[in-house]
N, C-alpha and C positions, 0 to 999 in steps of 0.2 A: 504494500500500500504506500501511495507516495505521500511524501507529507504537505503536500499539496490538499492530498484529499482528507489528510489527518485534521488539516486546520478547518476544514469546510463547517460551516454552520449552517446545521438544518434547521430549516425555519415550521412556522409552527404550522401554516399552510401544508406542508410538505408532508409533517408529522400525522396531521388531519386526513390525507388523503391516503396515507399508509393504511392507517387505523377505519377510513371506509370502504376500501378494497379488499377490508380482510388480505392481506398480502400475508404469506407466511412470516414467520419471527425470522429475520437473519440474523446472523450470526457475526457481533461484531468487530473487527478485525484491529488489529493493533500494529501500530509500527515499531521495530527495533528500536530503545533508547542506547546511548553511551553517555556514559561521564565524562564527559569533555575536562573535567582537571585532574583524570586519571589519576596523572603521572604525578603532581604535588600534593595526591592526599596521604603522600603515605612522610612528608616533610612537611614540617612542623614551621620550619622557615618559609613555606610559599602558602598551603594553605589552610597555617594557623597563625594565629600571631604570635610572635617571641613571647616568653616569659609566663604565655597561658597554656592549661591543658587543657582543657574542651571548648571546642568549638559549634556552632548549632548555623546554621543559614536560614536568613527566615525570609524574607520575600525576593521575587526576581521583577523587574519592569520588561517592559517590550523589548527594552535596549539590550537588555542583557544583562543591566545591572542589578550586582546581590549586596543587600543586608542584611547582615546577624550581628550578637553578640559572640563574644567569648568569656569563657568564666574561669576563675582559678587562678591566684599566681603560682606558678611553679617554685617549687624549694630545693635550690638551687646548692643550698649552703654543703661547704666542704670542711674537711678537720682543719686543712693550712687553706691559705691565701690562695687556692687554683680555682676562681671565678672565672677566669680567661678559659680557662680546658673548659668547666661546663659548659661555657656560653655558646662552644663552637661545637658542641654534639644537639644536634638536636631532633632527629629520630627518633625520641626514646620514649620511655615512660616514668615522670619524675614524681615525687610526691608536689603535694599540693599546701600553701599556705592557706592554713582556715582562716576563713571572714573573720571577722573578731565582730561581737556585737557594739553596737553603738554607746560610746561610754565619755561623758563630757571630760574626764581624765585625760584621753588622749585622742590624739588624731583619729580623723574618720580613715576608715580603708575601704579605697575602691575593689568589688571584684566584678565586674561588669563595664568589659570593654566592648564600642562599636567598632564592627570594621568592616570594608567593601570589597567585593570580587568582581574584576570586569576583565573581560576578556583579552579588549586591549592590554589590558597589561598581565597578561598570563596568567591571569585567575587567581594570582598572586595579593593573599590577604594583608591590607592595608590598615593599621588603625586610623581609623576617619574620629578624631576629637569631635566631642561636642562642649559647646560651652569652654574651651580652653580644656579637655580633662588631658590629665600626661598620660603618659602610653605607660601600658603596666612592666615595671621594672624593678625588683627587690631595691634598687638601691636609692631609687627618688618616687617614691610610695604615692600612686594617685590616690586622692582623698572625697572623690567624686565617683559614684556610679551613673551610666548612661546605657539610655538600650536606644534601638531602632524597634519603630512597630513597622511602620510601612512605608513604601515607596509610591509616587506616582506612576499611575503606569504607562504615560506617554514623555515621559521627561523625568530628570535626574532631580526632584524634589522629596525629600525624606522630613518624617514626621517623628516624635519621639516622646523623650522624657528626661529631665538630668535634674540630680539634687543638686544642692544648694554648695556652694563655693564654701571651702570652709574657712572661720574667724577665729584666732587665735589672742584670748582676754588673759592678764595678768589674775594669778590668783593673788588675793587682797592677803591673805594670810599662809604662803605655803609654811607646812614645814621643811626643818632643814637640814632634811636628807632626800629632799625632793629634787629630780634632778629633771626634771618636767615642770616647773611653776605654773603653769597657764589651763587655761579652760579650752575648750573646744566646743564652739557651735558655730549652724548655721540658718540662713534666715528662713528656707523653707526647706520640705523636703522630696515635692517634688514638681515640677515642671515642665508643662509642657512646651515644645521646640522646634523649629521648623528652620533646616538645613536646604537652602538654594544654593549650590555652589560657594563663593565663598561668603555668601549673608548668614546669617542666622537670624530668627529670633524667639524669644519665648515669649509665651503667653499669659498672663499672670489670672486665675480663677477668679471669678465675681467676690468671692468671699477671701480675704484674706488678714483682718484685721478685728481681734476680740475688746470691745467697748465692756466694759466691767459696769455692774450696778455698785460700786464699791466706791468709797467718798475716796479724792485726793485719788483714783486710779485714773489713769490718762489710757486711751484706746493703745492697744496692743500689738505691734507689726507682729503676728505669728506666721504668715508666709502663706498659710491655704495650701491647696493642691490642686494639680492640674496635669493633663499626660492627654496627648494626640497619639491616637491609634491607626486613623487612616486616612486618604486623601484621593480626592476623586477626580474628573479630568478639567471638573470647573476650578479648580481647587479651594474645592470645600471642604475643611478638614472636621473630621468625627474625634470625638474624645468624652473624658468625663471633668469635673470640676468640682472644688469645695464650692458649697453657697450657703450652707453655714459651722457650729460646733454645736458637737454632741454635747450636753447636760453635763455628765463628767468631765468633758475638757473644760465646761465654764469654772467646774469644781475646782479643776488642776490649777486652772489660772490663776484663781480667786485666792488659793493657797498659796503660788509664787505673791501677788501682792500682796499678803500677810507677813510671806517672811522679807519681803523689799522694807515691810512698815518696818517690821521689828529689828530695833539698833544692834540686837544683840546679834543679828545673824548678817554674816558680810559674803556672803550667797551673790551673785551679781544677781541682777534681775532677769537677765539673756538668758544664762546657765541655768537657772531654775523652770523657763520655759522647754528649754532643751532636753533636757531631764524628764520632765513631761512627754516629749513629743520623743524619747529614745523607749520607755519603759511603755508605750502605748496608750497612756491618759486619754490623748487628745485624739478624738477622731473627729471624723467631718459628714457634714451631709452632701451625700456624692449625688450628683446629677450626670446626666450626659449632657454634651454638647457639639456644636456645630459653629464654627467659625467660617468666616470666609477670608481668605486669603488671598492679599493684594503684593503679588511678586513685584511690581515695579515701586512701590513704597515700602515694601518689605514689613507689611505689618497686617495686621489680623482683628480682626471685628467680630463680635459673638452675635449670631445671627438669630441663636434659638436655644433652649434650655431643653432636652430632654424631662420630659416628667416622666412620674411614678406612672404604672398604670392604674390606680387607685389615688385618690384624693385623701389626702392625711386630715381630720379633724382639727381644727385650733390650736387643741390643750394637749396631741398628742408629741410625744416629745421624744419618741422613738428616733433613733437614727437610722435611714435607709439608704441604700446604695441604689444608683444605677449608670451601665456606664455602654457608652457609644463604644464599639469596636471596629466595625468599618463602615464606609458610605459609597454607592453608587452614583454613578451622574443623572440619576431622577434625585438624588437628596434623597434617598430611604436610606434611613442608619437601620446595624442591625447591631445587638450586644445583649446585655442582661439587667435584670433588676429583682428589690424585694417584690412580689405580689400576692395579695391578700385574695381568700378564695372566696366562693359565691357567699358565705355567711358574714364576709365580710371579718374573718379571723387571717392574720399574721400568717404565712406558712414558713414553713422551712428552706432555708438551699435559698438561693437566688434560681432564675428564671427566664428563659428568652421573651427579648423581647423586638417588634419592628416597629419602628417608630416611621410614618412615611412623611412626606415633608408637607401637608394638608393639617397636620396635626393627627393626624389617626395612630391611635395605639394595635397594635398585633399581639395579643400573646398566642402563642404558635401550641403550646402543649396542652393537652389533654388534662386538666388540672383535675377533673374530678377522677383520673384512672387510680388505683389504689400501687403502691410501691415504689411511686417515683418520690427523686431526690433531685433534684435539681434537673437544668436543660441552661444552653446556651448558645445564640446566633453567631459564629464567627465570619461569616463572608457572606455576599450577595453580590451578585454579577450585575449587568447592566442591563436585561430580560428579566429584573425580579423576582429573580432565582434564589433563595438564601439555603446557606447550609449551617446548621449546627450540629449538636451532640447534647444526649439527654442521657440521664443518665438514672439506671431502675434493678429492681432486682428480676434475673431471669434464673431460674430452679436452686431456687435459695438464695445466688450470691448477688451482689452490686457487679452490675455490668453496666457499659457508657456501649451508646448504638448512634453512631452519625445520624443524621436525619437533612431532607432536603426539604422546600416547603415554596411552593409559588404565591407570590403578595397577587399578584391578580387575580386568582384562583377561587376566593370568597371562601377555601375551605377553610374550618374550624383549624385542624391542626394538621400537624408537619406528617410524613412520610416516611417511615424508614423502609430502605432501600433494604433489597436481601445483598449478604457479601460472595461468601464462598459458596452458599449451599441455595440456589437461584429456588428452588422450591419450598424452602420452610427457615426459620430465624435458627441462626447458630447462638452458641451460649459467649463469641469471639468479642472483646470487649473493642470497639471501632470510636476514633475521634475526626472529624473532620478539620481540616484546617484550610481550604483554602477553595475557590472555585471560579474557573472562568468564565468567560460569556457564552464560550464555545456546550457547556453545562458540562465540565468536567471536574471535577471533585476531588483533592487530595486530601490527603489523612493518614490514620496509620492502624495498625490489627492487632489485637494479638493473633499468634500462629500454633500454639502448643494445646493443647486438652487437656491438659493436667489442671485440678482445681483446689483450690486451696494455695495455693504458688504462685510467685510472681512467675510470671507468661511472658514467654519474648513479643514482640511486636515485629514488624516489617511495614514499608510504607505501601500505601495504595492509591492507586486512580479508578475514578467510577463515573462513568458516563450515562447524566443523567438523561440527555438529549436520546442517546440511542435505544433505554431504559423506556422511554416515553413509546417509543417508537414500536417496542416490542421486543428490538433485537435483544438477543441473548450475548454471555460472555461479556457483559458491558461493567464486571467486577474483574478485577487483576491485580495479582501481586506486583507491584513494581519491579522487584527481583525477578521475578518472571518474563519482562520484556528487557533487561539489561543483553548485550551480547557478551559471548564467554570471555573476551578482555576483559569487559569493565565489570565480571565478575571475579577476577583474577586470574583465570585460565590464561594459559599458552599454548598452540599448537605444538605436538609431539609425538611422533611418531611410535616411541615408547611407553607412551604417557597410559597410565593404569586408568582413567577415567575418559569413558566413552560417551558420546552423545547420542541421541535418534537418529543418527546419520551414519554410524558407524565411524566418526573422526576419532581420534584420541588427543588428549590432553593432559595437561599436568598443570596442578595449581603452580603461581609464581614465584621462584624462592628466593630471597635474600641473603648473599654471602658479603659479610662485611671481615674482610682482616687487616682494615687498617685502622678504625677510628675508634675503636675498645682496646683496654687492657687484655682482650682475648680473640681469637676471631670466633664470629657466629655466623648460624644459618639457621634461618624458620623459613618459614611457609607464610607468604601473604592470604591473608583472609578478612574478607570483611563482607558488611551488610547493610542495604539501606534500610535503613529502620523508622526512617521519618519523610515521607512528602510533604512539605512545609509552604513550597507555593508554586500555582504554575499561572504562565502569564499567556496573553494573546495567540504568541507561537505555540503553543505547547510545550515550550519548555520549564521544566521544573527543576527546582531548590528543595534539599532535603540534608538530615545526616545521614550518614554511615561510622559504623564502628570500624573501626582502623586498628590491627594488630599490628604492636611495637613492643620490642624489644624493654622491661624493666630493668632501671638502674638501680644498682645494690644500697642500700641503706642500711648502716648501723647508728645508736643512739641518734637517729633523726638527720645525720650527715650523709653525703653522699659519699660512696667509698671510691677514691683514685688508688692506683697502683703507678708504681715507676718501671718501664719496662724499654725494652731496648728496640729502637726503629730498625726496621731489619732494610732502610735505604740507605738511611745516613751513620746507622752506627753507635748514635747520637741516646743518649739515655733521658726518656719524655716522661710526662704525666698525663694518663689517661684513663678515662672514665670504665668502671666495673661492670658488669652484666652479671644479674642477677640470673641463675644457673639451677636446675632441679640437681637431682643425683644421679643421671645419666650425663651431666654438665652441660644437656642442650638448655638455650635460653629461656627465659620464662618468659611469656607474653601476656599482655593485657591489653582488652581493645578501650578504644578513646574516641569519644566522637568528632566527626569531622565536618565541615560541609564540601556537600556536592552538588554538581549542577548538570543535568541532566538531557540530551540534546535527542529528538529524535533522527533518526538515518534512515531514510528511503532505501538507499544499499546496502541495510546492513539484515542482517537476523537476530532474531534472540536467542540465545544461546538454551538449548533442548537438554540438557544434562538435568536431572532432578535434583529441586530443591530439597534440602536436608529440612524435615519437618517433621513434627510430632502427632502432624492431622492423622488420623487414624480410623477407619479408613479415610482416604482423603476425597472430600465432597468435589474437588476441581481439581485439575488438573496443573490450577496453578495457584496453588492454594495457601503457598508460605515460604519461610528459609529462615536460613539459623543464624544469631550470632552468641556464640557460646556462653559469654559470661554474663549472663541477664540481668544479675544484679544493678548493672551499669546503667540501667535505663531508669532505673533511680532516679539520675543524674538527670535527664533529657529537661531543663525549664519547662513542664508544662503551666506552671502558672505563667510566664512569662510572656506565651503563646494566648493568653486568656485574658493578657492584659487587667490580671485582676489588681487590686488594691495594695 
C-alpha cells in the first residue's frame, strides 16, 4: 500500500455509501513503519540528552518536528576526580539522582528537561530551554522544571508549562554551622508558556493574588497556576488556570500573617508562603481555559473560562478541578473535570469532558453505569473526532479501555473500540493518547494475560475511519508493522531466526573492546511501548525501551579501573561493566524516543512477536520488553497533563 493511499481520508459520504451497499467488510491494510533515528536510539548522546536517563517523545507536527521531556539526572559520581572518563561513555546504564522534595532549606532541583528532535538535524536530541532553564548537569544544578505539552501542527509553535525562577532570601537568624544561610522560594509554581522560535511568553492565571480578611494584611502575590496543553491552527491555545484558593490555603495564608504579626518569629513572610505551597496547603480552583494567541505581538488574551459541568451553589466551598487538554480548529476543547451525578451528589475520579466553543458542555461517559472510576478526553481531530480513556472494573480488576466518541453524533456516550479480539472486549488495559484527522488513534496495551501483575504494554494504532466503514484489522500492534531492522534484526544467512518467508536473521549485537574497562557483547533489543502522537503524515512519536549495557556501582560510586590501551600502551581510566557470573554484561532497558516513518517499499517484518497472549486472539497481537517493571517509569500523568 502506498503511503499515498495511507494518508487518504475517507470522507463520511464515502463511508455512507459503503454502509448502503452492504459492500462486504474489507480488510484493512497497513503500510511498513521504520524508525527513522534507528541508529541514535541506542546513544544517549544523539537521542537522549546528556546527563539524563529516560527519555519519552510526546508530540510530532507536520514538519517533523518532536517534543518531549527527559527525566532523571544521571549519577555520574566516581571515588577520585574521573568526571572527564564518565562524561565521555555514554551508552550505558547509570544510576539516577532522586528529585529531592521541595524544601525552603535548599535549592529547588530540576528533573524535567525539554528537548526537540528534527530531522534536519539528525534526530539529534537538543535541550530547547524554556524560561532560561540550564541544561541538566551535576555540576550547575537546574533549579526549574519544564515540560512540552504540545506543538502546532502546521508551524514550529510549542505550548507548555515552567515553574517559577528560583529566589535566594538571607536567613535573618542562621545558625552557625550552617553552611547554606539562605531560604529558597519562588513566586509561582506553575506557568503557562508559549515558545515561537526565539519569543516566549507566559501566561499569568486570572487568579493569582490572596486579599486576606485579616487587619494590617496587604493582598498577597502567591503566583496562581497556569499550564497550556495545546494549540490549534488558529492558535488558540487550551489549558487550565487558578481563579481562585481552596479554604485551607486561605487557612495557610492566614497563618503565615500571624507569624509575619508575631515579633517573636523572624520567618520571612515569602518563606512561610513557600512552605505552604511545598507541603500542599494551598491549592487552587482549576478551570480550563482558552486563550488566543497573537504571534506578531507575542502575547495572549483569555478568550473563555472553561466551566464545571454543574453549577456550584454560593456557600459551596469545595475545591474542583477542570482542565483543557487539547483544542481543535472548530475551538472544541476536550480534557476533564469534577462532575456531580443526576442526584446532584459529588462523584469520585474526575471525568471527560467537551466543552464546544457555543458554550455547550459534553460529558461523554455513561455516569449512571455501575464500576466506573474515572474517564478522560485526550485529543480530538479537526472532524470532531475525540478520543479518551475511561477507566472500570472488567472480571474483578480496574482496567483503562481507550474510547472514541463523535461531538456531532448527538450520542449520549463514547465508544469503545474492540483491540485485539474484533469480536468481544479483552480484559487488555488500553490508553489512548493521541489522534489524527485522518481518524487514526495512538495509545498503548497491555500484551500479557497474567492478572494480578504488572503487564507489559506495546504501543498501538486504531483506525477509526476504517472501523466506521466496516473494515476489519483496523487494530495493530505497532511492533507488528515495524520492519525486521527497526526491530533489530539483521539479515543472515546463519541467522537461527526465521520469518514467513523462509529468510533468516539474527538479532543485532554489540561488541565494544574499547570504551570499558572490559570488552563486551549483548544483543540489541528493544520495544515500542508507547504511540504518543501521530501527525497529518502519518507519522508517529512514541518510546521504546532500549537495552544498554549497566555501569558497576559500589557505595553509590561509579567503579573505574586503570587498564592498559592495547594502541598506545599508555595506562587509562575507564568505566566498569557491570557483569552476571558467566561475566556476560548485565543489561537494563531505558526508555527512549522514536519517530516512526511509514515506507511504501518497505514490509513488516513476519517473525512472531514474543507474547504472552495465549491463545492469541490476532495475529498481531503484542511483543515483549523484558523488564516490565520499567514502565513504572513511563510519565503517565505527564501525558494527562494532570495537576
Amino acid at each position: 500500500m502506498s503511503l499515498k493511499t495511507f494518508n487518504y481520508k475517507k470522507t463520511t459520504l464515502a463511508v455512507a455509501l459503503v454502509t448502503a451497499w452492504g459492500a462486504q467488510a474489507a480488510e484493512r491494510q497497513w503500510p511498513a513503519y521504520e524508525i527513522t533515528n534507528l541508529s541514535d536510539t541506542f546513544s544517549l548522546g544523539n537521542s537522549q540528552l546528556a546527563e539524563t536517563r529516560n527519555g519519552y517523545a510526546g508530540q510530532i507536527n507536520d514538519q517533523g518536528v518532536v517534543v518531549g521531556i527527559a527525566q532523571g539526572i544521571n549519577n555520574t559520581a566516581t571515588d577520585d576526580d574521573n568526571s572527564n572518563v564518565v562524561g565521555e561513555v555514554e551508552d550505558v546504564v547509570y544510576g539516577t539522582v532522586d528529585a529531592l522534595t521541595p524544601n525552603t532549606t535548599r535549592p529547588f532541583q530540576g528533573n524535567n528537561f525539554p528537548f526537540d528532535l528534527d530531522e534536519a538535524d539528525a534526530w539529534k536530541a537538543n535541550h530547547a530551554p524554556l524560561d532560561g532553564q540550564l541544561a541538566p548537569n551535576l555540576d550547575a544544578d537546574a533549579t526549574t522544571d519544564a515540560w512540552y505539552f504540545g506543538i502546532k501542527g502546521n508551524a514550529d509553535i510549542r505550548v507548555g508549562a515552567v515553574t517559577g525562577p528560583q529566589e535566594k532570601i538571607d536567613d535573618p537568624s542562621p545558625s552557625e554551622d550552617d553552611d547554606d544561610p539562605f531560604f529558597y522560594v519562588r513566586s509561582f509554581e506553575s506557568r503557562a508558556i508559549v515558545q515561537n522560535g526565539g519569543n516566549e511568553l507566559l501566561i499569568a492565571p486570572p487568579y493569582t493574588t490572596y486579599e486576606s480578611d485579616k487587619s494590617n494584611a496587604t493582598p498577597l502575590d502567591i503566583g496562581g497556576f497556569s499550564a497550556a496543553a495545546g494549540i490549534n491552527d488558529t492558535d488558540q491555545i487550551a489549558g487550565y488556570v487558578s481563579t481562585d484558593i481552596s479554604n485551607g490555603g486561605k487557612s495557610a495564608l492566614d497563618t503565615c500573617w500571624d507569624r509575619e504579626a508575631d515579633t517573636s518569629v523572624d520567618t520571612p513572610l515569602s518563606v512561610c508562603v513557600q512552605a505552604a505551597k511545598n507541603n500542599g496547603s494551598i491549592s487552587y480552583q482549576r478551570r480550563g481555559a482558552v486563550w488566543q494567541y497573537d504571534s506578531a505581538a507575542n502575547s495572549a488574551s483569555l478568550v473563555r473560562t472553561l466551566e464545571l459541568p454543574f453549577t456550584p451553589k454560593d456557600d459551596d466551598n469545595t475545591t474542583y478541578t477542570a482542565q483543557g487538554l487539547a483544542i481543535n480548529n472548530d475551538g472544541v476543547v476536550v480534557g476533564e473535570s469534577n462532575q456531580r451525578n443526576k442526584d446532584g451528589n459529588l462523584m469520585s475520579y474526575e471525568w471527560a469532558q467537551i466543552w464546544k466553543a457555543d458554550g455547550t458542555i459534553i460529558s461523554p461517559t455513561d455516569l449512571k453505569k455501575d464500576g466506573l472510576r474515572g474517564s478522560t478526553a485526550i485529543g480530538i481531530n479537526n472532524n470532531n473526532i475525540a478520543a479518551g480513556s475511561v477507566q472500570r472494573y472488567i472480571s474483578g480488576y480496574v482496567r483503562t479501555k481507550f474510547w472514541v466518541y463523535d461531538v456531532n453524533s448527538g450520542d449520549e456516550t463514547f465508544t469503545e473500540p474492540r483491540d485485539f479480539n474484533p469480536n468481544s472486549e479483552t480484559e487488555f488495559s488500553s490508553l489512548a493518547r493521541d489522534i489524527n484527522d485522518a481518524g487514526l488513534v495512538v495509545g498503548n496495551i497491555e500484551i500479557d494475560i497474567q492478572t494480578g501483575v504488572l503487564r507489559r504494554r506495546n504501543g498501538f494504532i486504531y483506525d477509526y475511519t476504517a472501523d466506521q466503514a466496516g473494515d476489519t484489522n483496523n487494530f495493530v500492534n505497532v511492533n507488528s508493522l515495524l520492519t525486521c531492522e527497526s526491530r533489530g534484526y539483521v539479515a543472515d544467512e546463519d541467522g537461527s531466526t526465521v520469518d514467513a518467508e523462509g529468510n533468516r536473521w539474527s538479532k543485532y549485537t554489540v561488541t565494544d573492546d574499547t570504551t570499558f574497562a572490559q570488552s563486551i557483547t549483548y544483543e540489541v533489543d528493544f520495544t515500542v511501548v508507547e504511540a504518543n502522537s501521530i501527525n497529518e503524515n502519518g507519522d508517529i512519536v512514541g518510546t521504546a525501551l532500549v537495552r544498554l549495557p549497566r555501569v558497576k556501582v559500589e557505595d553509590g560510586k561509579v567503579v573505574t579501573e586503570e587498564v592498559t590501551d592495547p594502541n598506545t600502551g599508555e595506562t587509562v581510566t575507564k568505566v566498569v561493566i557491570e557483569t552476571d557470573g558467566f561475566g556476560k554484561p548485565i543489561t537494563d532497558q531505558l526508555p527512549r524516543p522514536i519517530v516512526l516513518k511509514a515506507n511504501s517499499g518497505a514490509s513488516s517484518c513476519t517473525i512472531p512477536l514474543d507474547t504472552s497472549i495465549d491463545p492469541e486472539p490476532n495475529e498481531r497481537s503484542g511483543a515483549s520488553w523484558p523488564l516490565a517493571g520499567l514502565f513504572a517509569l513511563l510519565p503517565l500523568a505527564w501525558w494527562r497533563r494532570r495537576k
